[in-house]
Every structure is written in C-alpha cells, then in structure tokens.
Chimera marker file (.cmm) of the C-alpha trace (Angstrom):
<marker_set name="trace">
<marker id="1" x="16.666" y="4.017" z="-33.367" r="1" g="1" b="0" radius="0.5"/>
<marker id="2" x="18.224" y="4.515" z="-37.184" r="1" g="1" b="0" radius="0.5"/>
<marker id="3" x="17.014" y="1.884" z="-39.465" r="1" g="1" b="0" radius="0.5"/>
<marker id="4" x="18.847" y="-1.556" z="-39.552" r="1" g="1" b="0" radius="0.5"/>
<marker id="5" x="19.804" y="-0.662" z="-43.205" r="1" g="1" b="0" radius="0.5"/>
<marker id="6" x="21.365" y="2.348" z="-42.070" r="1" g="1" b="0" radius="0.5"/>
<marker id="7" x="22.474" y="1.491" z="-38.767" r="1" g="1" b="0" radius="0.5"/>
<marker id="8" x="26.041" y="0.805" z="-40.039" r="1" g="1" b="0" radius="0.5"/>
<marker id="9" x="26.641" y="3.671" z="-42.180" r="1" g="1" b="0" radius="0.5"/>
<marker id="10" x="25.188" y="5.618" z="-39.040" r="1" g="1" b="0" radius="0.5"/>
<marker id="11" x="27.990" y="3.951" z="-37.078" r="1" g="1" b="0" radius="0.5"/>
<marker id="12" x="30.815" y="4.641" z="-39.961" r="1" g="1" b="0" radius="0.5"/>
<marker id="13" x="29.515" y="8.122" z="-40.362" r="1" g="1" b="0" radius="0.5"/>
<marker id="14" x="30.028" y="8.904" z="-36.650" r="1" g="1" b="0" radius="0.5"/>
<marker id="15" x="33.084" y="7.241" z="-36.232" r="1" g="1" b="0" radius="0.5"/>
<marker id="16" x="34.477" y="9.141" z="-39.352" r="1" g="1" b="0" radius="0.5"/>
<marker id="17" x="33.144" y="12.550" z="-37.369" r="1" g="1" b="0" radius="0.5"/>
<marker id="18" x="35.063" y="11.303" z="-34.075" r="1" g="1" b="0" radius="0.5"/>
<marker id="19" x="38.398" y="10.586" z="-36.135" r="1" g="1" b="0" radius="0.5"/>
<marker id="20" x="38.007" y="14.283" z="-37.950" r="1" g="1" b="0" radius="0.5"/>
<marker id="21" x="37.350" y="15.524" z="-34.620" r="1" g="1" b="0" radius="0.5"/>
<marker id="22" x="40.456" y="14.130" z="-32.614" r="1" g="1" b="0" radius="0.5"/>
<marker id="23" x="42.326" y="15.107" z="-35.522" r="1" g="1" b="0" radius="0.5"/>
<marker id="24" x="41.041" y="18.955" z="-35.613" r="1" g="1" b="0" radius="0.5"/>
<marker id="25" x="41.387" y="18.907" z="-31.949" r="1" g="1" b="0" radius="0.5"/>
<marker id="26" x="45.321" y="17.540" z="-32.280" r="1" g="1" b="0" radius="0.5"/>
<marker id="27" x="45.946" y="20.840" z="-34.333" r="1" g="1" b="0" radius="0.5"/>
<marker id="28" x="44.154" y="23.648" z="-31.916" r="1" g="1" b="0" radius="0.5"/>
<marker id="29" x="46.695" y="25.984" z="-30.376" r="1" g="1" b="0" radius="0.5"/>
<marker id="30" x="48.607" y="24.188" z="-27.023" r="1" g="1" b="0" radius="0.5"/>
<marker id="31" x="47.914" y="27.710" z="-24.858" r="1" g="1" b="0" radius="0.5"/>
<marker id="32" x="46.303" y="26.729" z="-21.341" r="1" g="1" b="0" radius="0.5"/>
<marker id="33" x="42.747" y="27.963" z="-22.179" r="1" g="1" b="0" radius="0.5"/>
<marker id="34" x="42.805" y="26.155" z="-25.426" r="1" g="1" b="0" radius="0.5"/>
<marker id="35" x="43.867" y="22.992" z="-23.867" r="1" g="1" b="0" radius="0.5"/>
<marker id="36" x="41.000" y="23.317" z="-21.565" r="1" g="1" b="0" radius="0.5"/>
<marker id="37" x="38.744" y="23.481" z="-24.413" r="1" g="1" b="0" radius="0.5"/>
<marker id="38" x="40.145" y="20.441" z="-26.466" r="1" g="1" b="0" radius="0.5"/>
<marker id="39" x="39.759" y="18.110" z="-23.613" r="1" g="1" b="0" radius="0.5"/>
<marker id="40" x="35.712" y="19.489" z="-23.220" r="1" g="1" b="0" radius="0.5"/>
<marker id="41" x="35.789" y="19.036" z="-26.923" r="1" g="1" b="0" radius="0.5"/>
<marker id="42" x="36.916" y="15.676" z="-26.825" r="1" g="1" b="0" radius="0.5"/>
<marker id="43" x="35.288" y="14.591" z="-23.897" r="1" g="1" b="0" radius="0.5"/>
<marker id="44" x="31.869" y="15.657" z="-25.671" r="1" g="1" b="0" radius="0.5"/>
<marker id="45" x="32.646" y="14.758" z="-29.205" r="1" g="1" b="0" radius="0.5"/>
<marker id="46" x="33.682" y="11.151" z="-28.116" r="1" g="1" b="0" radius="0.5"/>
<marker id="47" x="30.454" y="10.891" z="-26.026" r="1" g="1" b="0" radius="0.5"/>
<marker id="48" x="28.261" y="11.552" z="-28.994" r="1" g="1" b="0" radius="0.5"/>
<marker id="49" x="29.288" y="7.748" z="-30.795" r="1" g="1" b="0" radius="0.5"/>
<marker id="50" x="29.587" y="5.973" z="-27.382" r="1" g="1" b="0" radius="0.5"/>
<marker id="51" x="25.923" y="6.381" z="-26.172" r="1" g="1" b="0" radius="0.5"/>
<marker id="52" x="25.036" y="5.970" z="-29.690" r="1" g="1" b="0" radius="0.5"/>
<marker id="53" x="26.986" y="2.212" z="-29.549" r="1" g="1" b="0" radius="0.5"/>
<marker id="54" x="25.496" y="1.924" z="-26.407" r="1" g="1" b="0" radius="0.5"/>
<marker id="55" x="21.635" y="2.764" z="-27.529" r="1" g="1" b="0" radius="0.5"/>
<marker id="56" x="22.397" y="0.125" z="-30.398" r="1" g="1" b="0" radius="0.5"/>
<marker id="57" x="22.938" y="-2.553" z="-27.442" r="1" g="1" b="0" radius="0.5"/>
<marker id="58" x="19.855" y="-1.438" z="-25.027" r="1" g="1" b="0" radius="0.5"/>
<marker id="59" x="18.531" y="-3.893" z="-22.948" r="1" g="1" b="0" radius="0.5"/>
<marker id="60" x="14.765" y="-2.287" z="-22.936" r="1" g="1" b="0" radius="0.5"/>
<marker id="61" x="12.853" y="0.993" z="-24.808" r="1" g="1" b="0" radius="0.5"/>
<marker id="62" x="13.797" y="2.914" z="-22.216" r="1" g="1" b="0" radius="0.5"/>
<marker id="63" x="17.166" y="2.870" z="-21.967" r="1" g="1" b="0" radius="0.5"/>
<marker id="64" x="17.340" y="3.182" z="-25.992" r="1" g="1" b="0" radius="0.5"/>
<marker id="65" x="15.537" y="6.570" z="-25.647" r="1" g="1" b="0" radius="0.5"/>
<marker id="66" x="18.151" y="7.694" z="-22.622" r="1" g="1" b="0" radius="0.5"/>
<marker id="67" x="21.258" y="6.676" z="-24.673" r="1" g="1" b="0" radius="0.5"/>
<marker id="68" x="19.900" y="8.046" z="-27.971" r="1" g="1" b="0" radius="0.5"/>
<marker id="69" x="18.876" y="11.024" z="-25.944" r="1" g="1" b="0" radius="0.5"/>
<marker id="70" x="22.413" y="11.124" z="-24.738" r="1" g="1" b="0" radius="0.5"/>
<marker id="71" x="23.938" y="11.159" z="-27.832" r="1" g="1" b="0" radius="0.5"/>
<marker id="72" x="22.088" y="14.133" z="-28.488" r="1" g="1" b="0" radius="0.5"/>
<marker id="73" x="22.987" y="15.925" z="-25.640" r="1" g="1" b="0" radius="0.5"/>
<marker id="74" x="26.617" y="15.405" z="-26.137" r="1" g="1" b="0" radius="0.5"/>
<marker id="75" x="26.175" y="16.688" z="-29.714" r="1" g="1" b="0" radius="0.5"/>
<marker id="76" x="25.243" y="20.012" z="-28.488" r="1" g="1" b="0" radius="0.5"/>
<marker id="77" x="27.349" y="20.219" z="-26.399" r="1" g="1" b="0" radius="0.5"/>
<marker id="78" x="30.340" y="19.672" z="-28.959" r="1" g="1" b="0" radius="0.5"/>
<marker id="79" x="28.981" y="22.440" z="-30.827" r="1" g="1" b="0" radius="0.5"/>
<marker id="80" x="29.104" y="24.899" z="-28.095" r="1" g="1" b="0" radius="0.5"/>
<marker id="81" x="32.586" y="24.167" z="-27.660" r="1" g="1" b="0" radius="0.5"/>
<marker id="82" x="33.088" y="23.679" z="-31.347" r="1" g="1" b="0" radius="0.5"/>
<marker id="83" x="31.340" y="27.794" z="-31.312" r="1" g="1" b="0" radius="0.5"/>
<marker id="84" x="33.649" y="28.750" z="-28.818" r="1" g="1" b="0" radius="0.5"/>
<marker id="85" x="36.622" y="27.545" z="-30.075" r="1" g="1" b="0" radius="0.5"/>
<marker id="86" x="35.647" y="29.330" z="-33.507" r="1" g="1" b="0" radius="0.5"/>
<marker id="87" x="34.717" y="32.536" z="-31.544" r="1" g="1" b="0" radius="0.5"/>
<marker id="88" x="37.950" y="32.744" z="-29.468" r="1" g="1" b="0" radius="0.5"/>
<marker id="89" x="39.627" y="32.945" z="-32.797" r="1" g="1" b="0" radius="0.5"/>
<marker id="90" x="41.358" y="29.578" z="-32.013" r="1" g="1" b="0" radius="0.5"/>
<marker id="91" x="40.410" y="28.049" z="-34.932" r="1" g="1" b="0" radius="0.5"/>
<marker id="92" x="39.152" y="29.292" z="-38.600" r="1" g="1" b="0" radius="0.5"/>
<marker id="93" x="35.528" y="29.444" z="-38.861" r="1" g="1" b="0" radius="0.5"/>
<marker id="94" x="35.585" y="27.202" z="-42.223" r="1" g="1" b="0" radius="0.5"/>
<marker id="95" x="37.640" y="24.695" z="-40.595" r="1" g="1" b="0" radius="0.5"/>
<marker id="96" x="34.448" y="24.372" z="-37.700" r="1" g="1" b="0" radius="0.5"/>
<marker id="97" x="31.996" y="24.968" z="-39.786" r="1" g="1" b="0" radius="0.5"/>
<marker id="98" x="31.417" y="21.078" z="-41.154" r="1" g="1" b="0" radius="0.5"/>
<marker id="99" x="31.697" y="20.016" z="-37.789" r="1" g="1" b="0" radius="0.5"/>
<marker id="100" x="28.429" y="22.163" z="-36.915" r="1" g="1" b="0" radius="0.5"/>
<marker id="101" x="26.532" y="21.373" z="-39.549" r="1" g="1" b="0" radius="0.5"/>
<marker id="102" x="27.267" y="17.448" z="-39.527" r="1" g="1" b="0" radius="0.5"/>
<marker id="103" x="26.580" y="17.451" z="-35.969" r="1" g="1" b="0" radius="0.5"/>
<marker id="104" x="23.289" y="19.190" z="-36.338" r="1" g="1" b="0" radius="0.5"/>
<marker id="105" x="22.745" y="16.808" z="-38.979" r="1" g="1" b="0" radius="0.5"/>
<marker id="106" x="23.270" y="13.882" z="-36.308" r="1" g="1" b="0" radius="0.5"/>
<marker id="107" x="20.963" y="15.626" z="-33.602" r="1" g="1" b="0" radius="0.5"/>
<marker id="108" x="17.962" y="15.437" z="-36.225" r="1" g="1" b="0" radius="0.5"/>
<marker id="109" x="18.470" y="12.257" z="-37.161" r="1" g="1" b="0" radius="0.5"/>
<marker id="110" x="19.172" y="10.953" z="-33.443" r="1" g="1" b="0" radius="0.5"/>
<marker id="111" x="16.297" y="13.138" z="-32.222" r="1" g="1" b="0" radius="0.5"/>
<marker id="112" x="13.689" y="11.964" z="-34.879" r="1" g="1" b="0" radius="0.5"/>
<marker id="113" x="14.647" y="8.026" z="-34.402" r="1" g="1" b="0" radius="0.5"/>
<marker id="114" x="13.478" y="8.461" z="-30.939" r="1" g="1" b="0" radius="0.5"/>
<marker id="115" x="9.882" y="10.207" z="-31.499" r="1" g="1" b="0" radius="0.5"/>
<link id1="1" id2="2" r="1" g="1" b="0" radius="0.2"/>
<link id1="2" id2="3" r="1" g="1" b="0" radius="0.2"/>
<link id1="3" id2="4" r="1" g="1" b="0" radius="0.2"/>
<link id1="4" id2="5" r="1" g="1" b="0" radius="0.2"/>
<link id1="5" id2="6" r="1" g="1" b="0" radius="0.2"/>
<link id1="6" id2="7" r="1" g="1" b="0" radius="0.2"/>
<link id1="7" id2="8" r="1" g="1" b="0" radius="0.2"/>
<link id1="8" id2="9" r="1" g="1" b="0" radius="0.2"/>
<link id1="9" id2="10" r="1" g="1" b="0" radius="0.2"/>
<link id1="10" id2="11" r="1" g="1" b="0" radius="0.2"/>
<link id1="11" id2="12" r="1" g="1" b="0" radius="0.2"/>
<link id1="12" id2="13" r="1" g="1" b="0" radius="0.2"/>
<link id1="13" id2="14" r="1" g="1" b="0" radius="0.2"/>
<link id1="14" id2="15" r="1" g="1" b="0" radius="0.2"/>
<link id1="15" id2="16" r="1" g="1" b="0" radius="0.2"/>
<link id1="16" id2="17" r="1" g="1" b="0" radius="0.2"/>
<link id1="17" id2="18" r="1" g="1" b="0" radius="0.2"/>
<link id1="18" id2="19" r="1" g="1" b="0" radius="0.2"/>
<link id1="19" id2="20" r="1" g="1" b="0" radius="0.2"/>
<link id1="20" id2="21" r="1" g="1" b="0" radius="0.2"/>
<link id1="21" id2="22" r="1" g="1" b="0" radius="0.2"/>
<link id1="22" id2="23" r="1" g="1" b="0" radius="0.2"/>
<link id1="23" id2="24" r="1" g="1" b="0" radius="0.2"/>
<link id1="24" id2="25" r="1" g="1" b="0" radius="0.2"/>
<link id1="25" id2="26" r="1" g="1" b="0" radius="0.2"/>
<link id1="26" id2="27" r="1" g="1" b="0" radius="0.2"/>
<link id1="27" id2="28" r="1" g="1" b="0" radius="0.2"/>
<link id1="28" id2="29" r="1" g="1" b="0" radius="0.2"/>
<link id1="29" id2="30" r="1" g="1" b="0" radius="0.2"/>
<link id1="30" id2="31" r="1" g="1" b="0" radius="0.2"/>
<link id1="31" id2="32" r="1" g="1" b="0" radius="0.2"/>
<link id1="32" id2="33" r="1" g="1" b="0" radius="0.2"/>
<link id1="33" id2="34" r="1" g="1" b="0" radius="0.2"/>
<link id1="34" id2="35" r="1" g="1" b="0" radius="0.2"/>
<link id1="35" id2="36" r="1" g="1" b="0" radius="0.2"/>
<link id1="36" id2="37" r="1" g="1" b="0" radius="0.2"/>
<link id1="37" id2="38" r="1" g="1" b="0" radius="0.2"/>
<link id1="38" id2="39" r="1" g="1" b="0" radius="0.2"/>
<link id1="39" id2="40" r="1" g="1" b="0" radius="0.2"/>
<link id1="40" id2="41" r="1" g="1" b="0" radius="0.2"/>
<link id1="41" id2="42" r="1" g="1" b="0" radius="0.2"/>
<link id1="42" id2="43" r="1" g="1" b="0" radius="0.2"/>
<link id1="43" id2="44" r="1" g="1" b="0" radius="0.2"/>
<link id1="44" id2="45" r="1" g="1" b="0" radius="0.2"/>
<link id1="45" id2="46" r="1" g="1" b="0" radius="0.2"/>
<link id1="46" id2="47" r="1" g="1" b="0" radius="0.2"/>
<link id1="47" id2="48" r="1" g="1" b="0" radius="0.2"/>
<link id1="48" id2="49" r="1" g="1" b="0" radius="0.2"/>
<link id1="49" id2="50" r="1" g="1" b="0" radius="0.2"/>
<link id1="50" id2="51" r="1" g="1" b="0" radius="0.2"/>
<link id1="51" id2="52" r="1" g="1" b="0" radius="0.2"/>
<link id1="52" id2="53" r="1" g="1" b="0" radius="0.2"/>
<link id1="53" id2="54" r="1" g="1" b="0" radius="0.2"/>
<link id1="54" id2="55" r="1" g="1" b="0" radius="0.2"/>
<link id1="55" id2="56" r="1" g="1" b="0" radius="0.2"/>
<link id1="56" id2="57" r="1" g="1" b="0" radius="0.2"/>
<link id1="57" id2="58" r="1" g="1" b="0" radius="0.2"/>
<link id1="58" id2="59" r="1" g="1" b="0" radius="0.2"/>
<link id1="59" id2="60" r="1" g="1" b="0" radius="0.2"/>
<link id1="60" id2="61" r="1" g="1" b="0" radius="0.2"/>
<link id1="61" id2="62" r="1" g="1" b="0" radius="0.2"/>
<link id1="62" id2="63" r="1" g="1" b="0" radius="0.2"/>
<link id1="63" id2="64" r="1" g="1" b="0" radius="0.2"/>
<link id1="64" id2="65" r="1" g="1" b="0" radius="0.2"/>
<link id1="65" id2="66" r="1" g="1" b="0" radius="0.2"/>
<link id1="66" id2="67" r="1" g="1" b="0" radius="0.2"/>
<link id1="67" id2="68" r="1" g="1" b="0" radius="0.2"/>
<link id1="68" id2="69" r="1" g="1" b="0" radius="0.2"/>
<link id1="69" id2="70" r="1" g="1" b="0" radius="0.2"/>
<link id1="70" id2="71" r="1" g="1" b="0" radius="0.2"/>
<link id1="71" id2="72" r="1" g="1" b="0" radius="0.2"/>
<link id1="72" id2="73" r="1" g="1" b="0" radius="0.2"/>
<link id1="73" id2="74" r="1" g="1" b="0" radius="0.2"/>
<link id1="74" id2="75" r="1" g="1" b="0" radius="0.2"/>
<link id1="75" id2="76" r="1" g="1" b="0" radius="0.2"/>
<link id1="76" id2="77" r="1" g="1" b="0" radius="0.2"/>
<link id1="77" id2="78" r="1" g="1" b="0" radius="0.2"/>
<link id1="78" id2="79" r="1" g="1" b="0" radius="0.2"/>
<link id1="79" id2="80" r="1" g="1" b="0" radius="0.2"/>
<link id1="80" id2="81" r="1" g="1" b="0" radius="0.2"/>
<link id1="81" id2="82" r="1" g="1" b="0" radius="0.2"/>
<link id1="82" id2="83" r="1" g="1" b="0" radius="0.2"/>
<link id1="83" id2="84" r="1" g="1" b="0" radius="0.2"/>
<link id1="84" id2="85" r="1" g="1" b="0" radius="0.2"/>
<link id1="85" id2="86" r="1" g="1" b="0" radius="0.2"/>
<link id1="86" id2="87" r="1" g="1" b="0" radius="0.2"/>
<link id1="87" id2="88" r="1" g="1" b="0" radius="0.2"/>
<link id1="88" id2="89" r="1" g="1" b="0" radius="0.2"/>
<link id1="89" id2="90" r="1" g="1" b="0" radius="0.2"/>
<link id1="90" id2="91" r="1" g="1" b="0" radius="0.2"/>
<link id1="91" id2="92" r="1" g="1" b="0" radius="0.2"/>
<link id1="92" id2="93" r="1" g="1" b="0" radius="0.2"/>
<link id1="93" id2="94" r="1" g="1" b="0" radius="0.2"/>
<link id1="94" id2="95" r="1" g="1" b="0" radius="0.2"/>
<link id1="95" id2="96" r="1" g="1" b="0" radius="0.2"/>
<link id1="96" id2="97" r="1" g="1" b="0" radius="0.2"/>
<link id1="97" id2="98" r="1" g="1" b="0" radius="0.2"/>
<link id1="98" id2="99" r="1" g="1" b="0" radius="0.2"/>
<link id1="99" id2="100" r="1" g="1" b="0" radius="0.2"/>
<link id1="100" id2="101" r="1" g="1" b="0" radius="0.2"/>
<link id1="101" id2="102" r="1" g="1" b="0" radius="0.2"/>
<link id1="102" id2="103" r="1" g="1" b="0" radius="0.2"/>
<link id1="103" id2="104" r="1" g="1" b="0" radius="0.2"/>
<link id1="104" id2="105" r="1" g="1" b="0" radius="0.2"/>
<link id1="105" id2="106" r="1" g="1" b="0" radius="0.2"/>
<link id1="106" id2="107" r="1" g="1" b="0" radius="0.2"/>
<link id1="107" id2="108" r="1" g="1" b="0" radius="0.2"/>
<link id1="108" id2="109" r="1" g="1" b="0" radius="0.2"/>
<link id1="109" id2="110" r="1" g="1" b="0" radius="0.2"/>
<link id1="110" id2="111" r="1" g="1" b="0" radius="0.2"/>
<link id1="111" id2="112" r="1" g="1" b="0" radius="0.2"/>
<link id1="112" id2="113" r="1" g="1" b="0" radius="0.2"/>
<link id1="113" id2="114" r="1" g="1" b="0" radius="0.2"/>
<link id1="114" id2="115" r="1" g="1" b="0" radius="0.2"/>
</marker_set>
C-alpha cells in the first residue's frame, strides 16, 4: 500500500482524477455509441478510487493485494476506453491525453505498493 504520509494526497489525487473524469465524460458527444462509452468510462474510472478506498480498509494482506490489484485493473481499463474515445474522434486527443498519462502514473504507483 502507498505510504501513510502519502496515503491522503493518494486519496485527494484520485478523487481529483474521478471529478476531472465525470466532468470530461459530462461533455462527450450524447450520440448512442458515445453514450455507451461514457457509462464504460465511468463505470471504470469510478472503480479505480473505490477499490483503492477499499484496499485502504483491508481486513488481511490478501485482500489489500486483490483491491490494490483491482484498482489497477480498472485503470487500464479506463484507458482503453479513454483510447477509444480519443480514436473515434469523440474527443480531442489533448483533452485525453492527461487522463492517460495520470492514470499510468497511478498503475505504477498502485502496482509497485503491492510488490
């Protein structure tokens, strides 16, 4: 897990990526196929700070490592749809591009808290 000194500026710095994220997501075209890919978008994007709260509150190693683990895996997975929303034109490549890189920021740092 992140370091107690920087377990709360973890926290704020996710939850500042979420509230970014809803608010890119609010602004995404309203066609069918788009709307499809907002809700993945948020679905995944939302999932990345909720496993991390609930890795901060594991009961055992274990289920640290699968929530931490989760996190990551919902991280990727906002950047394939974060990819695919760029690459279907749907959104400006410079407005997605910070999302990417923070999030692979995030993976690293979730990843290597957990080795």
């Amino acid at each position: 897990m992140i370091k107690d000194t920087t377990r709360g500026e973890f926290r704020k710095r996710l939850y500042f990526l979420t509230l970014k994220l809803i608010e890119f997501i609010d602004h995404l075209p309203k066609d069918n196929v788009s709307l499809k890919m907002a809700d993945e978008l948020f679905s995944s994007g939302t999932s990345v700070i909720s496993n991390y709260i609930d890795a901060t509150a594991a009961a055992s190693k274990k289920e640290l490592k699968d929530y931490t683990l989760a996190a990551v895996k919902y991280a990727n997975e906002c950047k394939l749809w974060l990819a695919l929303v760029r690459d279907s034109k749907r959104a400006k490549p410079e407005k997605v591009k910070w999302f990417l890189e923070e999030l692979d920021d995030i993976s690293k740092l979730l990843t290597d808290s957990v080795k």
